[in-house]
N, C-alpha and C positions, 0 to 999 in steps of 0.2 A: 456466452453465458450471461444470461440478467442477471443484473444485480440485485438481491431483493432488500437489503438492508445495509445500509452505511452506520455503521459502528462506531469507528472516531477518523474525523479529517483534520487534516495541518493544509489550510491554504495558503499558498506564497512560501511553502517551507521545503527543501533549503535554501529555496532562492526564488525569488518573483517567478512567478509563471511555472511556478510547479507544487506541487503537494505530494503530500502522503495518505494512504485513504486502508483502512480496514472494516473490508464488508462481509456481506453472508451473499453467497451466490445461490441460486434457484436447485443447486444441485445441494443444497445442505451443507457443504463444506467452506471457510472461512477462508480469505487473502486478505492480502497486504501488498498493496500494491503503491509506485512511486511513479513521480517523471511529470512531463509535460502534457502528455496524451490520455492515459488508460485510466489513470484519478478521475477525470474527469467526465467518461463516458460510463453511458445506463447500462453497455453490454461490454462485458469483462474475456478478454482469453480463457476458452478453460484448462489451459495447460499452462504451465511453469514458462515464465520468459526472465532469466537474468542477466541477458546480456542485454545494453545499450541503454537508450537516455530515459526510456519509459519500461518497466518490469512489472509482472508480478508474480507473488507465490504461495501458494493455497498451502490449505493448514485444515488439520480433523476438527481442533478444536479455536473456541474464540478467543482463550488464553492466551494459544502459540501465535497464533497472527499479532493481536495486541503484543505479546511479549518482544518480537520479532520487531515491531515498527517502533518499539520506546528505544529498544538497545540500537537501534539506526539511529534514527533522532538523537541516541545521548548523544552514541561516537560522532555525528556529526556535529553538533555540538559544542565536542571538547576539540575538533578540529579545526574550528571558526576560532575557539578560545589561542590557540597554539599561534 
């Protein structure tokens, strides 16, 4: 799946050499995707991946993905704070 639009990116977050990336895919529908790998490529899985060190997860609207990638980001976070 193309990517057609990058929304909001966290590079190097939660650790060097990886990010977090919320885009619009070619199909109309909005991800949130993390890791090492999938952040970083022009063409996206178009299916749900959440197991292992690179995921992502499609969303109807650009809300829930945005919403979806701040509540990761806080818990991570407050988990570096711990």
């Amino acid at each position: 799946m193309k990517v057609e639009k990058v929304i909001e990116f966290k590079e190097n977050f939660p650790i060097d050499g990886e990010a977090y990336i919320v885009g619009k895919g070619e199909n109309g529908k909005y991800f949130f995707a993390w890791g090492p790998e999938i952040p970083y490529e022009e063409e996206v899985p178009a299916g749900n991946i959440l197991d292992g060190d690179s995921g992502i997860e499609w969303y109807e609207t650009e809300k829930e993905a945005v919403s979806e990638m701040e509540e990761v980001a806080e818990a991570w976070e407050n988990y570096i704070l711990l």
